[in-house]
C-alpha positions as CSV (number, residue, x, y, z in Angstrom):
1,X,-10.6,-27.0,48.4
2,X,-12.6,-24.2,49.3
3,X,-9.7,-21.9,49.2
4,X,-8.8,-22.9,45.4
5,X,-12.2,-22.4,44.3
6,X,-12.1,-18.6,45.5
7,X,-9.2,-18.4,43.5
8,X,-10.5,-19.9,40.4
9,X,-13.0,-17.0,40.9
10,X,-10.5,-13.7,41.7
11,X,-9.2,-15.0,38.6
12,X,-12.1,-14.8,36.3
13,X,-13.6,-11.5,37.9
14,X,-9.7,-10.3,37.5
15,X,-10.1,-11.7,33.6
16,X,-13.1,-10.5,33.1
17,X,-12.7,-7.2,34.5
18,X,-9.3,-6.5,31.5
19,X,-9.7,-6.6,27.9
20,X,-7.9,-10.4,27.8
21,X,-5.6,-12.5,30.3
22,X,-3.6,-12.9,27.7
23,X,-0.5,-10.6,27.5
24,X,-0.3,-10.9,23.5
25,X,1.0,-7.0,22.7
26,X,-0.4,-7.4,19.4
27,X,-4.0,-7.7,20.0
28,X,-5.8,-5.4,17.6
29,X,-6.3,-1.9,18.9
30,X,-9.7,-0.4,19.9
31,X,-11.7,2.4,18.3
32,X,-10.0,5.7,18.7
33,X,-12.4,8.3,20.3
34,X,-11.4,11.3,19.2
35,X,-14.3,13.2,21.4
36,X,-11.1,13.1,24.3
37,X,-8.2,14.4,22.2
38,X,-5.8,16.3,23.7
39,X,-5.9,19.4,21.8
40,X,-2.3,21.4,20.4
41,X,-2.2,24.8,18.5
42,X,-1.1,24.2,15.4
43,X,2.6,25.5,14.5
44,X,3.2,28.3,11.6
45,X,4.8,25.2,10.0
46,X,2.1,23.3,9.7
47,X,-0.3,26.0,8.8
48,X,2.3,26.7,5.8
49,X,4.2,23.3,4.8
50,X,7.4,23.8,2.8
51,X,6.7,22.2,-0.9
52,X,9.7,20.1,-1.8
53,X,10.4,19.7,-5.7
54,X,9.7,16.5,-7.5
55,X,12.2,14.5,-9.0
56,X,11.5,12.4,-12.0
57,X,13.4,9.2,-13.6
58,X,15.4,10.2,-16.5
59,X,13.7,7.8,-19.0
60,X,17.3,7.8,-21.0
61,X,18.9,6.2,-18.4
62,X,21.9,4.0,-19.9
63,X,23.2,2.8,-16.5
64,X,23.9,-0.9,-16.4
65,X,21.2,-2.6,-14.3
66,X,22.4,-5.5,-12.7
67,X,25.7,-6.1,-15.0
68,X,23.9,-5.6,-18.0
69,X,21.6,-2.6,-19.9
70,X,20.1,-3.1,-22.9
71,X,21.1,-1.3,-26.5
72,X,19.4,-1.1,-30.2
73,X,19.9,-2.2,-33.2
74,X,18.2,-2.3,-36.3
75,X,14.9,-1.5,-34.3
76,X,15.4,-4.5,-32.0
77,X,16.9,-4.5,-28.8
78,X,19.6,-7.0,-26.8
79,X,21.5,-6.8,-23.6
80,X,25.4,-6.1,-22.9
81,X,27.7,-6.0,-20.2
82,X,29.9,-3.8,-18.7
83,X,32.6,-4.4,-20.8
84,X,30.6,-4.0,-23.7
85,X,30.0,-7.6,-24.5
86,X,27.3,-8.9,-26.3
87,X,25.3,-11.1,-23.9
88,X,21.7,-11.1,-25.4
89,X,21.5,-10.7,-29.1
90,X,18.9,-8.0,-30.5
91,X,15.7,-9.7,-31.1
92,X,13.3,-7.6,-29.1
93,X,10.6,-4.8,-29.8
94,X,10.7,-4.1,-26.7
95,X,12.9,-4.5,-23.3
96,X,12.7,-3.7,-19.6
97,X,16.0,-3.5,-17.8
98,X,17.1,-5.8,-15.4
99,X,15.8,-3.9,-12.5
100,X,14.5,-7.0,-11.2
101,X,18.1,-8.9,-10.7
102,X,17.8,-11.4,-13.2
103,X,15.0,-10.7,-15.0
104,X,13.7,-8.4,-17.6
105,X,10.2,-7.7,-18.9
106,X,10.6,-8.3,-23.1
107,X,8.3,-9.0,-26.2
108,X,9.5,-10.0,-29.5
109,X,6.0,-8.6,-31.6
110,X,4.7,-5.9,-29.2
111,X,2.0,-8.2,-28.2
112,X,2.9,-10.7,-25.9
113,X,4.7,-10.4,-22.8
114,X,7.2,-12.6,-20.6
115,X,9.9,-12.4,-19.0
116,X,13.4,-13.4,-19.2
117,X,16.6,-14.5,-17.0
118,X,20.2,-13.3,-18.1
119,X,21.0,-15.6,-20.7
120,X,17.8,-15.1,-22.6
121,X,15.5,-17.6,-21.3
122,X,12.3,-17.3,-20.9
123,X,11.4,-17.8,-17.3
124,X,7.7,-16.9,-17.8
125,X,6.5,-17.2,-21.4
126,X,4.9,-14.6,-23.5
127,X,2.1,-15.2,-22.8
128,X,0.5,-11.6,-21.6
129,X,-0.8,-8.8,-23.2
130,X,1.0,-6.6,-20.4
131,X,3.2,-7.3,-17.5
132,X,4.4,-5.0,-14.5
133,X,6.7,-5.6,-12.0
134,X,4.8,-4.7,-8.5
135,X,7.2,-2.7,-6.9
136,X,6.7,-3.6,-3.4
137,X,7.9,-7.1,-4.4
138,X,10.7,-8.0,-7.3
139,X,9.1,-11.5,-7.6
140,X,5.4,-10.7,-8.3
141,X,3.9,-9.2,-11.4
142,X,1.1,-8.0,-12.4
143,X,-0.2,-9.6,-15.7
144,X,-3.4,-9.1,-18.0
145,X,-4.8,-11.0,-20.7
146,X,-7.3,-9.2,-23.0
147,X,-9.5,-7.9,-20.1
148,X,-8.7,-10.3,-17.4
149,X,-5.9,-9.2,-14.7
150,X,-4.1,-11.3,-12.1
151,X,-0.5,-12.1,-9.8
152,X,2.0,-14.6,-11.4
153,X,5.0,-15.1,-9.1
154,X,8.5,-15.2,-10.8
155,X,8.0,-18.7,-12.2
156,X,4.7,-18.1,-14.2
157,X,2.6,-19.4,-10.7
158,X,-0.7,-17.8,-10.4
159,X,-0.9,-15.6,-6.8
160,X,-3.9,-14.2,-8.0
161,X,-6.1,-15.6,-10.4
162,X,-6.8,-14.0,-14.0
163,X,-10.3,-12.3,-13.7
164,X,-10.9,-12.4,-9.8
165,X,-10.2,-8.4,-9.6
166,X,-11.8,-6.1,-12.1
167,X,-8.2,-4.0,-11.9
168,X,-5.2,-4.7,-9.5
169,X,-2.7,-1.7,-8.4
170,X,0.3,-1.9,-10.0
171,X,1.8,-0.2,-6.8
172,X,1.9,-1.7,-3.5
173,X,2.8,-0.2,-0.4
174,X,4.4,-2.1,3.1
175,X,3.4,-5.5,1.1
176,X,-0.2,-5.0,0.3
177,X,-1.6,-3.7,-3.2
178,X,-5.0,-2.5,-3.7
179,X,-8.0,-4.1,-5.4
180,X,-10.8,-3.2,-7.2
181,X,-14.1,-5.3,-8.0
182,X,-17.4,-3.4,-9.3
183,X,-15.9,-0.1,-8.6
184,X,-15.4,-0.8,-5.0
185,X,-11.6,-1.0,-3.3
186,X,-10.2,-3.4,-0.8
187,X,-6.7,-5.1,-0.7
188,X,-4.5,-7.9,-0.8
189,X,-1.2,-8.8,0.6
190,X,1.7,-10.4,-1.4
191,X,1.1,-13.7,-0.9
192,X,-2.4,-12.6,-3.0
193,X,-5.1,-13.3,0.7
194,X,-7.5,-11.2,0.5
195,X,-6.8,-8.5,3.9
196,X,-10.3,-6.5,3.2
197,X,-12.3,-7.5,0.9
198,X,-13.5,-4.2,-1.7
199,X,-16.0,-2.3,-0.1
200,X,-14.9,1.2,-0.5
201,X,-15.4,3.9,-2.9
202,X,-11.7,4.9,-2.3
203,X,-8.9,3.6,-0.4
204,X,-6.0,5.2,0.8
205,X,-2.2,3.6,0.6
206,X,0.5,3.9,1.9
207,X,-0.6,2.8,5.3
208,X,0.6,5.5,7.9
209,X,1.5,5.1,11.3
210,X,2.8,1.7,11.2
211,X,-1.1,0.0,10.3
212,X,-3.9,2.5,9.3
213,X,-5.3,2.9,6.1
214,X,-7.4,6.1,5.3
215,X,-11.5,4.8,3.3
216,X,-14.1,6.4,2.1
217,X,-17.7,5.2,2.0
218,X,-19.7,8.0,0.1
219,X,-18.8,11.7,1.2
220,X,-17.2,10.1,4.3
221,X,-13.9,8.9,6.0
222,X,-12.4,6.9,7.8
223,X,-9.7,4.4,9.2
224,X,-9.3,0.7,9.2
225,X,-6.5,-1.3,10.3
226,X,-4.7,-4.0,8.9
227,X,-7.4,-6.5,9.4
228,X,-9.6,-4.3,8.4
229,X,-11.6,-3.4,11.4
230,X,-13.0,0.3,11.5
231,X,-11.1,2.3,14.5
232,X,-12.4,5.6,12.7
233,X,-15.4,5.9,12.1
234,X,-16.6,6.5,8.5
235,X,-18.3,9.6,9.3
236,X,-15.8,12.4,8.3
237,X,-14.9,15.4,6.1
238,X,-11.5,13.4,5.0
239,X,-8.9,11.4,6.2
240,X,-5.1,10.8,4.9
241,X,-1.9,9.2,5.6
242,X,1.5,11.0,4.6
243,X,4.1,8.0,5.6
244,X,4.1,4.9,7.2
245,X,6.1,6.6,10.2
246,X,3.6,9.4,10.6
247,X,0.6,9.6,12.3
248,X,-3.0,9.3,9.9
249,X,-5.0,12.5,9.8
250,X,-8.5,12.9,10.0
251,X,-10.6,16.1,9.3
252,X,-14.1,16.5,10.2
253,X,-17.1,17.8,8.8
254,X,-17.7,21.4,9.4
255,X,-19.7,21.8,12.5
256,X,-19.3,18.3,14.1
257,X,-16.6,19.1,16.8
258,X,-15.4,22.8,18.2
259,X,-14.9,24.9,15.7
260,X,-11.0,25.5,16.7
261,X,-10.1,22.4,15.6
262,X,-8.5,21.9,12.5
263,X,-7.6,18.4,12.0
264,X,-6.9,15.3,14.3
265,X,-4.1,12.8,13.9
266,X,-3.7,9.7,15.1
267,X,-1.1,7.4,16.5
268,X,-0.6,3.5,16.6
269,X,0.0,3.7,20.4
270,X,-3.6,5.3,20.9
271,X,-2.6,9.3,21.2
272,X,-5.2,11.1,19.2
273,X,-3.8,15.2,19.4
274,X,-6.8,17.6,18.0
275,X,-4.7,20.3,16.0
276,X,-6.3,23.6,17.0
277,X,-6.1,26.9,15.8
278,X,-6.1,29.6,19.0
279,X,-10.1,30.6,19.5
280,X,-8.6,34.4,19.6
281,X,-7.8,34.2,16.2
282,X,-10.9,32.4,15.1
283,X,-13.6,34.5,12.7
284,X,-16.8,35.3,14.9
């Protein structure tokens, strides 16, 4: 008996002396200290990125969308196929292609919004003063009426509630959008739970590096992770993220760490690399 209770004990000085006995590989990282970054000159490259060019839709697009694209007459519009067959008759000021499968954004006075399927229907009634697709999900919009804004799902459901959110994003990025209430920023994800509730002057998606977003609280920044605890502090010069498969970058304030160091970026795995510039080539 005595032998199992020594055991019970090795086992909670052993679970005591880790983070958790549990193995879970997802538990939610610590803070990063950047203080111990392993510091890397910083290439020509990076000193001098190459600018790639934009590219911009072609607003005269008349590819078919789905089977069908839309065409004018008399000032109202109407949807044919590809073999030029009328499917939906002109009665529309307005018409969104069917970028969203089977559905189309249309209004019949320029005031009120819905949506319909490919025979016409309306699957959501007009019933908005503006809808949006959200582009990181086919089957959510973003709706207004007069000043209120909300979520409807591709029935008409509400996801988010008319009013809740001063403004909604009409992007989202890796299935979250970002929200704004009194001029503060937080975010959502697509099933309209609030992730981080707004708090911050500005807000940063796309996340980078599979879970960070960049914030800002004042003059300073930041990271936060998906659940939005602070593994940055809020204390810096900037912070960004280029890609969800890149690392986020933070840059400090002038004077808070050696003054070789350029920038820091930082890894989901816990690498933090201090970009450096060689001292030799520093101004004195």
């Amino acid at each position: 008996m005595k032998h199992v209770n020594v055991m019970v004990l090795l086992a909670i000085i052993m679970c005591t002396n880790f983070i958790s006995c549990n193995s879970n590989p997802n538990k939610e990282p610590k803070a990063f200290d950047l203080s111990h970054a392993k510091k890397v000159n910083v290439s020509i490259e990076e000193m001098n990125p190459k600018i790639e060019p934009l590219s911009f839709m072609d607003d005269t697009d008349e590819s078919y969308h789905n089977g069908l694209k839309s065409f004018e007459k008399n000032g109202l519009y109407g949807f044919v196929d590809q073999n030029n067959n009328v499917v939906i008759t002109p009665q529309y000021k307005y018409v969104q292609e069917f970028y969203n499968e089977n559905r189309a954004i249309v209004t019949t006075d320029g005031k009120k919004y819905g949506v319909i399927n490919r025979k016409g229907a309306y699957v959501i009634k007009p019933l908005f003063d503006d809808i949006t697709s959200l582009t990181l999900n086919s089957d959510l919009y973003r709706v207004q009426k007069k000043e209120e804004i909300g979520i409807i799902d591709s029935i008409g459901a509400m996801v988010v509630e008319l009013g809740k959110y001063d403004d909604i994003d009409r992007w989202g990025y890796y299935g979250f959008v970002t929200v704004e209430k009194k001029n503060k920023l937080g975010f959502i994800d697509i099933k309209g739970r609030e992730i981080v509730n707004p708090q911050y002057d500005e807000l940063e998606l796309p996340l980078c590096s599979d879970g960070f977003a960049a914030v800002r609280k004042g003059r300073n920044w930041g990271l936060i992770d998906l659940s939005g605890k602070v593994i940055v502090p809020i204390e810096h010069g900037s912070a960004t993220c280029t890609g969800k498969e890149k690392p986020a970058q933070i840059f400090p304030h002038e004077g808070r760490f050696d003054r070789e160091i350029v920038w820091f970026e930082i890894y989901n795995d816990g690498t933090v690399i201090a970009k450096t510039i060689p001292k030799k080539l520093l101004k004195k």
